[in-house]
N, CA, C and O atoms as a printed pandas DataFrame, in Angstrom:
     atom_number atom_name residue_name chain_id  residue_number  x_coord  y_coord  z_coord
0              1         N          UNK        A               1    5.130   15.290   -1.629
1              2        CA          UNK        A               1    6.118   14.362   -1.075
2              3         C          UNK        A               1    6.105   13.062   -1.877
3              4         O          UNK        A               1    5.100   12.569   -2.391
4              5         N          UNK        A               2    7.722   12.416   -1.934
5              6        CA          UNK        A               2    7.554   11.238   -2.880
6              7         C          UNK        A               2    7.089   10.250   -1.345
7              8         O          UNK        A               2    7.492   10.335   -0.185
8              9         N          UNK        A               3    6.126    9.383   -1.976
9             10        CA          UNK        A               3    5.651    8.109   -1.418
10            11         C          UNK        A               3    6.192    6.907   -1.996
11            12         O          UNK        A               3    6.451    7.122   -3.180
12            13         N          UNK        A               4    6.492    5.628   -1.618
13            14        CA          UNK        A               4    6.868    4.555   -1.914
14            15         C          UNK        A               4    6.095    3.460   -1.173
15            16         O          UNK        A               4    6.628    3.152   -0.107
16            17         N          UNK        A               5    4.818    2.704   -1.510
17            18        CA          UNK        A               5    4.727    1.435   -1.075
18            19         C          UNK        A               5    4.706    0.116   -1.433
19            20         O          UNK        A               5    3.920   -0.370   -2.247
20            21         N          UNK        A               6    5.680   -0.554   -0.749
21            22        CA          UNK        A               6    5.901   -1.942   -1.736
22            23         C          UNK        A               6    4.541   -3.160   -0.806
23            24         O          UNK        A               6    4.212   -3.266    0.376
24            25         N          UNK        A               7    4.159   -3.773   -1.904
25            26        CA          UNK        A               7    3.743   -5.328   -0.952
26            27         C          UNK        A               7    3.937   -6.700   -2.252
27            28         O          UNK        A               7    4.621   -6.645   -3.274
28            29         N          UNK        A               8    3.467   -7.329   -1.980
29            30        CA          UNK        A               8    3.237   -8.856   -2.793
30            31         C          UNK        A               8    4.349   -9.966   -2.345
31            32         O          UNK        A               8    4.688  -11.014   -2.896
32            33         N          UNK        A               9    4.722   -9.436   -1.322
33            34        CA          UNK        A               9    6.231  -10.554   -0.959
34            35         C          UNK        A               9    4.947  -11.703   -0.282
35            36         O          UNK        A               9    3.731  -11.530   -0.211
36            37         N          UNK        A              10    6.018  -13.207    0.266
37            38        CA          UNK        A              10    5.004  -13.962    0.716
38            39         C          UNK        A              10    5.865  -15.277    0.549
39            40         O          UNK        A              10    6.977  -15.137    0.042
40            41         N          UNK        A              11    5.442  -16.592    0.943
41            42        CA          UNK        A              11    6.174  -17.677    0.950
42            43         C          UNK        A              11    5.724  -18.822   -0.560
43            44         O          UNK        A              11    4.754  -19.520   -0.855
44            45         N          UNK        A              12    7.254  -18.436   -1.289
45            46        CA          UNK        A              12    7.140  -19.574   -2.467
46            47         C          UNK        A              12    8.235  -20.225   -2.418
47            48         O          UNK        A              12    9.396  -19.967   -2.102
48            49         N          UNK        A              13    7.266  -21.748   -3.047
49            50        CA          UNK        A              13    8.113  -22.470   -3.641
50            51         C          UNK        A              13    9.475  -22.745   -4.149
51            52         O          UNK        A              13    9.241  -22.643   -5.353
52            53         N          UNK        A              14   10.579  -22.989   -4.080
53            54        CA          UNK        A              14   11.812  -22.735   -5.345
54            55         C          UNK        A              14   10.877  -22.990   -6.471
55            56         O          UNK        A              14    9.761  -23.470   -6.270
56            57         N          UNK        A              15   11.351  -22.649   -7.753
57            58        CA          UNK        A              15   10.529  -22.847   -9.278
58            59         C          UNK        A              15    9.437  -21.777   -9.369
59            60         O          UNK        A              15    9.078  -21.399  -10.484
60            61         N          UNK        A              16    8.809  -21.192   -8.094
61            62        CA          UNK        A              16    7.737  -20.684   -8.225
62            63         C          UNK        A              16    8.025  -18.849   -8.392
63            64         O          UNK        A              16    9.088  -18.252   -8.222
64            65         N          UNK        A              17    6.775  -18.328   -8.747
65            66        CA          UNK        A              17    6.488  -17.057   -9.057
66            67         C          UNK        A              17    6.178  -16.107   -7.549
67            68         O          UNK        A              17    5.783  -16.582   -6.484
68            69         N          UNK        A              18    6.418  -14.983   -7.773
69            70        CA          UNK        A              18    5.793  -13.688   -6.855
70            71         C          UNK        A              18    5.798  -12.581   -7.982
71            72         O          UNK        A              18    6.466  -12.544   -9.016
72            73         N          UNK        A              19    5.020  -11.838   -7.575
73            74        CA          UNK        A              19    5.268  -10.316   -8.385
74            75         C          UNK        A              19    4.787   -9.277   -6.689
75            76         O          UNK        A              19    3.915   -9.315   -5.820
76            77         N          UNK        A              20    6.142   -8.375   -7.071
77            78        CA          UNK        A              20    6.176   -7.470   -6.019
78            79         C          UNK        A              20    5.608   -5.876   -6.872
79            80         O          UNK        A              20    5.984   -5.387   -7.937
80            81         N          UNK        A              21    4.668   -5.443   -5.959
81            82        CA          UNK        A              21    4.439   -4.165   -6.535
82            83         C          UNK        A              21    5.055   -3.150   -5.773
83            84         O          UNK        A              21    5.500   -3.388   -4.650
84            85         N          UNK        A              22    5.134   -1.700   -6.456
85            86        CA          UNK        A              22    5.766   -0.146   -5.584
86            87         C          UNK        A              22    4.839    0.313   -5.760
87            88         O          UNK        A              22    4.200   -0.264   -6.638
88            89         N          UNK        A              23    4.291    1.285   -5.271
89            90        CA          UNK        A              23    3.045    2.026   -5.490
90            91         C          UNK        A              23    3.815    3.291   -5.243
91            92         O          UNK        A              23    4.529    3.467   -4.256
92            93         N          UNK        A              24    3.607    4.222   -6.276
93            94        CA          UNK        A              24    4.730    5.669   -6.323
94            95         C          UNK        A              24    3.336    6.647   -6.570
95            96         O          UNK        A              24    2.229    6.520   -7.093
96            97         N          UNK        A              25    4.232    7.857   -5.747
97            98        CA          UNK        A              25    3.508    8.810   -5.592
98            99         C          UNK        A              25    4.118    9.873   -5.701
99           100         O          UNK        A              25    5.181    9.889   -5.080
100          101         N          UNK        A              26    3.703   11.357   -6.598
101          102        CA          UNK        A              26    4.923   12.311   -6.187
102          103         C          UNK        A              26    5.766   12.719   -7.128
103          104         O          UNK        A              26    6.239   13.855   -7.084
104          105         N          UNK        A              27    6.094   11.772   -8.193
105          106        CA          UNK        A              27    7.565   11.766   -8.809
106          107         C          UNK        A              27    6.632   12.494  -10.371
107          108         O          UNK        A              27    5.549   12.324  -10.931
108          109         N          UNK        A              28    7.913   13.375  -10.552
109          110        CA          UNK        A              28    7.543   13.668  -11.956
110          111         C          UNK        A              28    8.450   12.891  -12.481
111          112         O          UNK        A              28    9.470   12.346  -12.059
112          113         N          UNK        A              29    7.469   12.973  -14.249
113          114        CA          UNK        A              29    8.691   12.219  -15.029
114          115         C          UNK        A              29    9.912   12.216  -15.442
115          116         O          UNK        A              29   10.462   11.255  -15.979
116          117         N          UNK        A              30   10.441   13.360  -15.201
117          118        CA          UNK        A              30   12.091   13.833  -14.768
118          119         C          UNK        A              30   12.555   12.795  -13.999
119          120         O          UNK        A              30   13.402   11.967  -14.332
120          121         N          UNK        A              31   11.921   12.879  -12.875
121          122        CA          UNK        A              31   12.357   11.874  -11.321
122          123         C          UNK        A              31   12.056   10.458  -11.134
123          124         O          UNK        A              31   12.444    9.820  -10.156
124          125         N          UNK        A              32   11.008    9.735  -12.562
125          126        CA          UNK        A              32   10.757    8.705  -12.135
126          127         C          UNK        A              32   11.533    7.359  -12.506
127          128         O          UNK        A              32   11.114    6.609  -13.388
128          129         N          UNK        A              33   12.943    7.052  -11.615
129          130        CA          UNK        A              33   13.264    6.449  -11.428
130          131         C          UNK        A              33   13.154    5.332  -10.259
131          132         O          UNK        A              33   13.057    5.646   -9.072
132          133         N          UNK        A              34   13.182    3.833  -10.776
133          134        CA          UNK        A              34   12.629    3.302   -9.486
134          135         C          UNK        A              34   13.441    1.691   -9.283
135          136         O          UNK        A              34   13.439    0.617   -9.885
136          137         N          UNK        A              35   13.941    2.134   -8.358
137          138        CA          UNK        A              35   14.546    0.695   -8.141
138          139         C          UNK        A              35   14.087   -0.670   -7.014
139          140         O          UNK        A              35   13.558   -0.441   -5.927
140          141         N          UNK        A              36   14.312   -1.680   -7.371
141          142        CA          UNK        A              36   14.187   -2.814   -6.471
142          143         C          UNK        A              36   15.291   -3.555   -5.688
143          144         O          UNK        A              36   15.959   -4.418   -6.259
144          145         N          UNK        A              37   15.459   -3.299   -4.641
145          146        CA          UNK        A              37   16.533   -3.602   -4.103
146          147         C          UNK        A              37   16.328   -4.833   -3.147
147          148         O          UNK        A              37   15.147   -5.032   -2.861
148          149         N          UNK        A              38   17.357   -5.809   -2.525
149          150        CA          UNK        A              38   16.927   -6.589   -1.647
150          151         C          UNK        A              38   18.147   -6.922   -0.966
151          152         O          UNK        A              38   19.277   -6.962   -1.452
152          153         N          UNK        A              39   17.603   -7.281    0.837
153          154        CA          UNK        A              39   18.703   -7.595    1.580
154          155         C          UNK        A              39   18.181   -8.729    2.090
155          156         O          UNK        A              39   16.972   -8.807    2.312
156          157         N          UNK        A              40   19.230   -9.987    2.397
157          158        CA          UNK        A              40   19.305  -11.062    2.703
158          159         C          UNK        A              40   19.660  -11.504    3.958
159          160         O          UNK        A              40   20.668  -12.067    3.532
160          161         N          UNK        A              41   19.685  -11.656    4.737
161          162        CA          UNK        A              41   20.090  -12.079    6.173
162          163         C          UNK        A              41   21.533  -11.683    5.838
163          164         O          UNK        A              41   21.945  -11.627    4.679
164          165         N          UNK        A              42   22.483  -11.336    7.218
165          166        CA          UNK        A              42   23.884  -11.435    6.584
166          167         C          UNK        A              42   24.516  -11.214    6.128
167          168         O          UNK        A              42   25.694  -11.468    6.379
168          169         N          UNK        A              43   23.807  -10.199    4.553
169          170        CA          UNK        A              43   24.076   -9.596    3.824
170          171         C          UNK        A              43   24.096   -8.237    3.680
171          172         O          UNK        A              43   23.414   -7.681    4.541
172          173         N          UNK        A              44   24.812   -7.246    2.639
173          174        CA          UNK        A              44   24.047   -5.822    2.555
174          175         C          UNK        A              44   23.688   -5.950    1.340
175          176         O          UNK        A              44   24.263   -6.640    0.499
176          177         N          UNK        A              45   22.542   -5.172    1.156
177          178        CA          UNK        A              45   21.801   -4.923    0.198
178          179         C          UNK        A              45   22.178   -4.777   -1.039
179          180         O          UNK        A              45   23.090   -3.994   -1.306
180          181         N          UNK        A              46   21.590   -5.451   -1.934
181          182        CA          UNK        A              46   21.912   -5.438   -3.512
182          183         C          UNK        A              46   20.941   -4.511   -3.999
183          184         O          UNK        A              46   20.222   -3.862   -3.240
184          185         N          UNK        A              47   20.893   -4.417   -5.436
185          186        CA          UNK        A              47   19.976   -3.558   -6.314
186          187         C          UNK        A              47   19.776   -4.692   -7.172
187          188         O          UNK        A              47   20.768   -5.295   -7.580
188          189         N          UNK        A              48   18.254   -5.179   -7.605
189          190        CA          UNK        A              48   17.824   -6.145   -8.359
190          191         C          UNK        A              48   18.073   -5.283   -9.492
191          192         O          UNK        A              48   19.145   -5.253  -10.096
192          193         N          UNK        A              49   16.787   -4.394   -9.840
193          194        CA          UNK        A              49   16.517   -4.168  -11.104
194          195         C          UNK        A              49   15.974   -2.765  -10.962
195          196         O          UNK        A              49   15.265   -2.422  -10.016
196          197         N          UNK        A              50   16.382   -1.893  -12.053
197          198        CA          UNK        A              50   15.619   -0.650  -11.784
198          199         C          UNK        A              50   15.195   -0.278  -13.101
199          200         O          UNK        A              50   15.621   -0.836  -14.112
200          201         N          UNK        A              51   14.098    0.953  -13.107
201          202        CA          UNK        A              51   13.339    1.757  -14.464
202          203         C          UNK        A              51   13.328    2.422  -14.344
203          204         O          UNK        A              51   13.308    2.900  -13.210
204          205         N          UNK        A              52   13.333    3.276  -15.713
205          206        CA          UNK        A              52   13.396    4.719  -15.719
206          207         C          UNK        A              52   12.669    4.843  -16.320
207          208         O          UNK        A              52   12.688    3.969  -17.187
208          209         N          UNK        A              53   11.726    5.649  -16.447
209          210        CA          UNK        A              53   10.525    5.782  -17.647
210          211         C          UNK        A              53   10.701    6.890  -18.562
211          212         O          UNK        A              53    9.870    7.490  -19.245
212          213         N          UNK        A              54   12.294    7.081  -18.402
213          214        CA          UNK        A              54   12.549    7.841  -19.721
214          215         C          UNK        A              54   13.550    6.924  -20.745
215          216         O          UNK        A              54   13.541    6.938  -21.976
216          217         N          UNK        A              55   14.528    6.018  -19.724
217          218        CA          UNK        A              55   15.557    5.173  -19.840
218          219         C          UNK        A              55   15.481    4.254  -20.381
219          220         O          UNK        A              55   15.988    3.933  -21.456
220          221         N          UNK        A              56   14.514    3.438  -19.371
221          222        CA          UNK        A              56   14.014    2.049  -19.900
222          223         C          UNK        A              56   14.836    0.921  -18.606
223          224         O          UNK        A              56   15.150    1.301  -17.478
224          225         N          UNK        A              57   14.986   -0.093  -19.002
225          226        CA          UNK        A              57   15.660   -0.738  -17.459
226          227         C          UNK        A              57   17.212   -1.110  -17.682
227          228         O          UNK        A              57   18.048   -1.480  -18.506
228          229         N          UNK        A              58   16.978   -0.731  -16.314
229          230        CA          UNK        A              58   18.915   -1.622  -16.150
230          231         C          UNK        A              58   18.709   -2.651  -14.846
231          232         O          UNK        A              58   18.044   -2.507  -13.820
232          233         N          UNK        A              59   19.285   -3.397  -15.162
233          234        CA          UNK        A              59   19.535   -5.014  -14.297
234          235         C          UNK        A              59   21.296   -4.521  -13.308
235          236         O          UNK        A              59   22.407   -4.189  -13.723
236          237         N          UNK        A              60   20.694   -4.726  -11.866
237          238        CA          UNK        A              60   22.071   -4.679  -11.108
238          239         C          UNK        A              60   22.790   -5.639  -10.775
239          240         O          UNK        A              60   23.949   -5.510  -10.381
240          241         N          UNK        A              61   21.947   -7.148  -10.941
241          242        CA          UNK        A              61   22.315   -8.072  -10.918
242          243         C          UNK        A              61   22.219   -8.862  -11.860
243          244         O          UNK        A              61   21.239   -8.910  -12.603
244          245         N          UNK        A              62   23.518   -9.796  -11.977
245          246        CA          UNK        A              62   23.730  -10.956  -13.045
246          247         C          UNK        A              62   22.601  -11.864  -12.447
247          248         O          UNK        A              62   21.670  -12.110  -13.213
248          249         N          UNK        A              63   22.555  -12.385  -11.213
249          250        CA          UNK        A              63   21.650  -13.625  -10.506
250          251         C          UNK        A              63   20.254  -13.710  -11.159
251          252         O          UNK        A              63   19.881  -14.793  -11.610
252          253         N          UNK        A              64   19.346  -12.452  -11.244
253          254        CA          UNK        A              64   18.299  -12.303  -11.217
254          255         C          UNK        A              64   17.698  -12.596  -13.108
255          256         O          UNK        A              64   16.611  -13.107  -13.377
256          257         N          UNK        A              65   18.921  -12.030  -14.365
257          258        CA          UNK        A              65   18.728  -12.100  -15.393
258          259         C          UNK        A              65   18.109  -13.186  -16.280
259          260         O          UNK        A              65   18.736  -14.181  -16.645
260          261         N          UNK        A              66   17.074  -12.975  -16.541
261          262        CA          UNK        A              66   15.934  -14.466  -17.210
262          263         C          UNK        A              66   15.195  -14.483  -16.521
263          264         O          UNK        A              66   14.090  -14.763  -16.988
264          265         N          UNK        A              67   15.246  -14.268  -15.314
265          266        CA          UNK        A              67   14.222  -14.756  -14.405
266          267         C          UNK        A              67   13.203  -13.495  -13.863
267          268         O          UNK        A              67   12.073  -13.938  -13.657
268          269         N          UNK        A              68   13.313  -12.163  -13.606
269          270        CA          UNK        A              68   13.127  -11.423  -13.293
270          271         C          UNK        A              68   13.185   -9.926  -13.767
271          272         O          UNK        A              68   14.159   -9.189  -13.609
272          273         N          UNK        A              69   11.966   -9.577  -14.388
273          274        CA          UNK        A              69   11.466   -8.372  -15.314
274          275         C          UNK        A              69   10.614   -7.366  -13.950
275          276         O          UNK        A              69   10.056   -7.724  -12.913
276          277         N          UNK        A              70   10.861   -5.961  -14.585
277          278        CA          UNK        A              70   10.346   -4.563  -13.938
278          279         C          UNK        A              70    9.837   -4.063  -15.255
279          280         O          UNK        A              70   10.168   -3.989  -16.438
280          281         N          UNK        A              71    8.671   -3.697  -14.276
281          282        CA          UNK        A              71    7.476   -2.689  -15.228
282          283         C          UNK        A              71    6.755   -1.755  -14.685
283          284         O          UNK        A              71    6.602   -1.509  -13.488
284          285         N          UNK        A              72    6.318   -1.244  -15.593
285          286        CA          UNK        A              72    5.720    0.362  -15.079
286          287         C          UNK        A              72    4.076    0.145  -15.185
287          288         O          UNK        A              72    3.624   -0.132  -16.296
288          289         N          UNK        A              73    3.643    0.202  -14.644
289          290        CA          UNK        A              73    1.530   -0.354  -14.662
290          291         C          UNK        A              73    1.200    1.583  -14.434
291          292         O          UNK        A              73    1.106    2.027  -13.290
292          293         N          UNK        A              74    1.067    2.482  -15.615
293          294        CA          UNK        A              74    0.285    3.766  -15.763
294          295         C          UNK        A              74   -0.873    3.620  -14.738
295          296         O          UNK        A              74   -0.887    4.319  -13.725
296          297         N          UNK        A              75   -1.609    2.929  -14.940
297          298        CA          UNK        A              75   -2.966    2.813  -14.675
298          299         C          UNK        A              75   -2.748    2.491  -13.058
299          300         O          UNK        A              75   -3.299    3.376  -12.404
300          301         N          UNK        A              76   -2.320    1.819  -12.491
301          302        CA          UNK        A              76   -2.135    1.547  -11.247
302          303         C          UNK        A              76   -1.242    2.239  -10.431
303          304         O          UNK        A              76   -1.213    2.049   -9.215
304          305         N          UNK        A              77   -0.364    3.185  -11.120
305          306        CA          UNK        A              77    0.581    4.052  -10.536
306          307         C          UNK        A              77    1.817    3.227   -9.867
307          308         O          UNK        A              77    2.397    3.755   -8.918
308          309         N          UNK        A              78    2.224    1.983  -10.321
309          310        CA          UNK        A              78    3.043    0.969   -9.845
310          311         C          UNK        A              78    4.011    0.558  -10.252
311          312         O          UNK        A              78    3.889    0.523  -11.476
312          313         N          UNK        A              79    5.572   -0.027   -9.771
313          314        CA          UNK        A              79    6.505   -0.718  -10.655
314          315         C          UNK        A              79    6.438   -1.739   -9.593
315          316         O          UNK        A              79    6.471   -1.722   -8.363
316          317         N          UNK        A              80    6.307   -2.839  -10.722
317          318        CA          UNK        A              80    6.033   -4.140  -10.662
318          319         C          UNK        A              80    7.583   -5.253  -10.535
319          320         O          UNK        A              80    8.444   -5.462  -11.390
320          321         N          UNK        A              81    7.510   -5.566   -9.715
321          322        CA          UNK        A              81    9.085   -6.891   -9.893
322          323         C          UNK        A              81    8.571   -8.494   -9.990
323          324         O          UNK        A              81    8.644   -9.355   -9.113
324          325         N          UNK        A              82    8.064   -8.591  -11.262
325          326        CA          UNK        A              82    7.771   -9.826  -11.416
326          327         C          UNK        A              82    8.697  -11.173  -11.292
327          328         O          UNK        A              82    9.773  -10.781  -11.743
328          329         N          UNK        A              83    8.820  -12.200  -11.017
329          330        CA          UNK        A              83    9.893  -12.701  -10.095
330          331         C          UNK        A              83    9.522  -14.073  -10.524
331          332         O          UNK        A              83    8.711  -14.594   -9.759
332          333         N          UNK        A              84    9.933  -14.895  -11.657
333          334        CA          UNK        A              84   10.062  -15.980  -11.770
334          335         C          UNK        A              84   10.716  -16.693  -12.036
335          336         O          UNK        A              84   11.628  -16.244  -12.731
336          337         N          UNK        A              85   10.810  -18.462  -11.697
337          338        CA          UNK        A              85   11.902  -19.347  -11.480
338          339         C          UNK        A              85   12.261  -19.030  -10.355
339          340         O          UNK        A              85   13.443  -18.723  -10.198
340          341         N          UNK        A              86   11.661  -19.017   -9.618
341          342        CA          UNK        A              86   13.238  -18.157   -8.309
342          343         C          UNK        A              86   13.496  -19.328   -7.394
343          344         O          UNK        A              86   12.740  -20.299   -7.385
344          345         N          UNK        A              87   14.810  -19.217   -6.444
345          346        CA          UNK        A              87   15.293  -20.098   -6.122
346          347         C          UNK        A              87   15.249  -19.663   -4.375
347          348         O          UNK        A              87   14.394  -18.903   -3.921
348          349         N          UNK        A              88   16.198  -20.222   -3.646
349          350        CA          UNK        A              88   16.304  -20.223   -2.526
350          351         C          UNK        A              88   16.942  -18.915   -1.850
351          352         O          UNK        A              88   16.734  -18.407   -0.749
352          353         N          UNK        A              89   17.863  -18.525   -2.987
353          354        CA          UNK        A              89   18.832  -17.630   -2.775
354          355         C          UNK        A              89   18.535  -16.272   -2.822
355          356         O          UNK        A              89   19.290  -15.312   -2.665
356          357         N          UNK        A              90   16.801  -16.325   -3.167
357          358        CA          UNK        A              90   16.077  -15.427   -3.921
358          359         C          UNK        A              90   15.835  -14.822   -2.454
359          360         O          UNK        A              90   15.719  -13.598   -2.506
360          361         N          UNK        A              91   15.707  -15.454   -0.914
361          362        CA          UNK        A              91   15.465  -15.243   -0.235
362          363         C          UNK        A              91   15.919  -13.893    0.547
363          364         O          UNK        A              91   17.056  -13.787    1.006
364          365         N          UNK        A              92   14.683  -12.603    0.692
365          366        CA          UNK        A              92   15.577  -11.795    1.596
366          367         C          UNK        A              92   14.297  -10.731    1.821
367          368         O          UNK        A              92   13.171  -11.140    1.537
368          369         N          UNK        A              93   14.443   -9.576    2.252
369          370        CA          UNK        A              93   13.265   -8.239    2.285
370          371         C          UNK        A              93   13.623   -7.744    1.076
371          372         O          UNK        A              93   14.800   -7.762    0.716
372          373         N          UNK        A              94   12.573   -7.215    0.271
373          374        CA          UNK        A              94   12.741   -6.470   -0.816
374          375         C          UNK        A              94   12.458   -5.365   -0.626
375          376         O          UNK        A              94   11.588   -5.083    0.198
376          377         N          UNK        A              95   13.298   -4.168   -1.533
377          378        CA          UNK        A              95   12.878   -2.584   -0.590
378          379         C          UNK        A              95   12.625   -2.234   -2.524
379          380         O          UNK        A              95   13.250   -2.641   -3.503
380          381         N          UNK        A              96   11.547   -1.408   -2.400
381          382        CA          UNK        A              96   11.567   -0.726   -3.841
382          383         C          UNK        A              96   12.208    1.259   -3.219
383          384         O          UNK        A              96   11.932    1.637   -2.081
384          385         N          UNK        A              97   12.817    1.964   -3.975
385          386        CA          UNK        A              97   13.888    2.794   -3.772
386          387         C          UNK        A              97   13.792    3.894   -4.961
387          388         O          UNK        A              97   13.905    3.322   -6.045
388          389         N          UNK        A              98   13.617    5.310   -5.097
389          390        CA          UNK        A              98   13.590    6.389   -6.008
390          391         C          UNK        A              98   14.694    6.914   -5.327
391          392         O          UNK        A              98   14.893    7.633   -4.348
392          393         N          UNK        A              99   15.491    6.182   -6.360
393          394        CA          UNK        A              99   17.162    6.788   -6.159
394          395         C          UNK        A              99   17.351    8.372   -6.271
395          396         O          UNK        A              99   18.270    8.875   -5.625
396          397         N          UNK        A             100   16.670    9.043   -6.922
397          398        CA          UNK        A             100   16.913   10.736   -7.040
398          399         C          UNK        A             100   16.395   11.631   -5.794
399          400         O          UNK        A             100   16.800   12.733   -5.424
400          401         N          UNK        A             101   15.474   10.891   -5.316
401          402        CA          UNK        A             101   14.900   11.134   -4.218
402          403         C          UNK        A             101   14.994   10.845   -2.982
403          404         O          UNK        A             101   14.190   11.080   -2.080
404          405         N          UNK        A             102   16.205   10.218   -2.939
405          406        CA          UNK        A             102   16.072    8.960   -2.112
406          407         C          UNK        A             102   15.666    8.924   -0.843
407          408         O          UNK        A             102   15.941    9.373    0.269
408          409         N          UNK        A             103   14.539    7.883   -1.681
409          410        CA          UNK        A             103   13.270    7.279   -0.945
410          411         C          UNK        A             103   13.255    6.188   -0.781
411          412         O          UNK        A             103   13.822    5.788   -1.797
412          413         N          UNK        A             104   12.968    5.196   -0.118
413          414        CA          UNK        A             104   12.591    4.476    0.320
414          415         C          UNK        A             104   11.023    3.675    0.758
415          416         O          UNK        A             104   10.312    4.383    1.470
416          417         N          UNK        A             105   10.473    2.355    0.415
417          418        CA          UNK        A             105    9.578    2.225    0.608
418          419         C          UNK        A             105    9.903    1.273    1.892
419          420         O          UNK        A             105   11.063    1.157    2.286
420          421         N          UNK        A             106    8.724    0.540    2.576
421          422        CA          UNK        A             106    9.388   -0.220    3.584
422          423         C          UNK        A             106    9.235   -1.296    2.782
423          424         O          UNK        A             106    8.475   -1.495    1.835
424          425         N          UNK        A             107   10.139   -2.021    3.340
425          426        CA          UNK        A             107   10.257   -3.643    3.273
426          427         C          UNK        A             107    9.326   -5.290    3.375
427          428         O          UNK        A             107    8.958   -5.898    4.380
428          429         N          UNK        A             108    9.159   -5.650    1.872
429          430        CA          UNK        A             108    8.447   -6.487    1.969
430          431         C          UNK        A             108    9.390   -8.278    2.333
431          432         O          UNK        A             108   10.587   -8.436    2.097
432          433         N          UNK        A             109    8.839   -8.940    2.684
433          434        CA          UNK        A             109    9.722  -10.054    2.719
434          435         C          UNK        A             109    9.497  -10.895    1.995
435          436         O          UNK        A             109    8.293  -11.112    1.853
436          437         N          UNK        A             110   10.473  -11.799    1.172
437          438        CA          UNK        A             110   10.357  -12.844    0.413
438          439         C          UNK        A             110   10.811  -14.046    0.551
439          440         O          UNK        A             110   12.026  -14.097    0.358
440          441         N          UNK        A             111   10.204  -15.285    0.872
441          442        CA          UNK        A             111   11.021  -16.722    1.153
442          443         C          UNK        A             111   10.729  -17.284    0.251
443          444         O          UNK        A             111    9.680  -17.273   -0.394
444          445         N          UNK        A             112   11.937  -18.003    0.088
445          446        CA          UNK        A             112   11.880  -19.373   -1.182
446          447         C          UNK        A             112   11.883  -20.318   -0.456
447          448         O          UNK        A             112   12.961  -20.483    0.115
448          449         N          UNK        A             113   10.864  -21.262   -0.154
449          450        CA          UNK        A             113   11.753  -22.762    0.522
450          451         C          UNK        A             113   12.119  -23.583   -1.043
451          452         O          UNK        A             113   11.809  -23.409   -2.222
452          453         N          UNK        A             114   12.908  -24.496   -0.304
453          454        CA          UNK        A             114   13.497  -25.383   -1.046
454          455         C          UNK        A             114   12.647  -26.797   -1.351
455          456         O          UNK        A             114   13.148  -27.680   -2.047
């Protein structure tokens, strides 16, 4: 079974850093696609950034570009959403997502204060 667990969300700064990890389980490398998605109060859900570890990445959002890189950690079995500069707007639950599978991890939360 594919597994998905996200954590590292938590309360920052505007200007400041988080890195969110997925912890994947399951997926062959055919399947290992992995996305970061996030919903905002109010909102429906966007797609930050996703990897393919055959692909390489694609960005779903313009907002996030400069500021916010995805990586693949072998050794830790993880895709990483490293998250810097971020702003207020940055604010919402982040879901990491194996679109072929679709899976779902649960939801970490992220605040920016101002």
């Amino acid at each position: 079974d594919v597994q998905l667990q996200a954590s590292g969300g938590g309360l920052v700064q505007a200007g400041g850093s988080l890195r969110l990890s997925c912890i994947v389980s399951g997926l062959s490398l055919d399947e290992y696609v992995i996305g970061w998605f996030r919903e905002a109060p109010g909102k429906e859900r966007e797609g930050v950034l996703c990897l393919s570890r055959r692909d390489g990445t694609t960005s779903y959002t313009d907002s996030v570009k400069g500021r916010f890189t995805i990586s693949n950690d072998n050794a830790r079995n993880t895709v990483d959403l490293q998250m810097n500069n971020m702003k207020t707007e940055d604010t919402a639950v982040y879901y990491c997502n194996a679109p072929l599978k679709n899976v779902w991890g649960q939801g970490t939360q992220v605040t920016v204060s101002s």
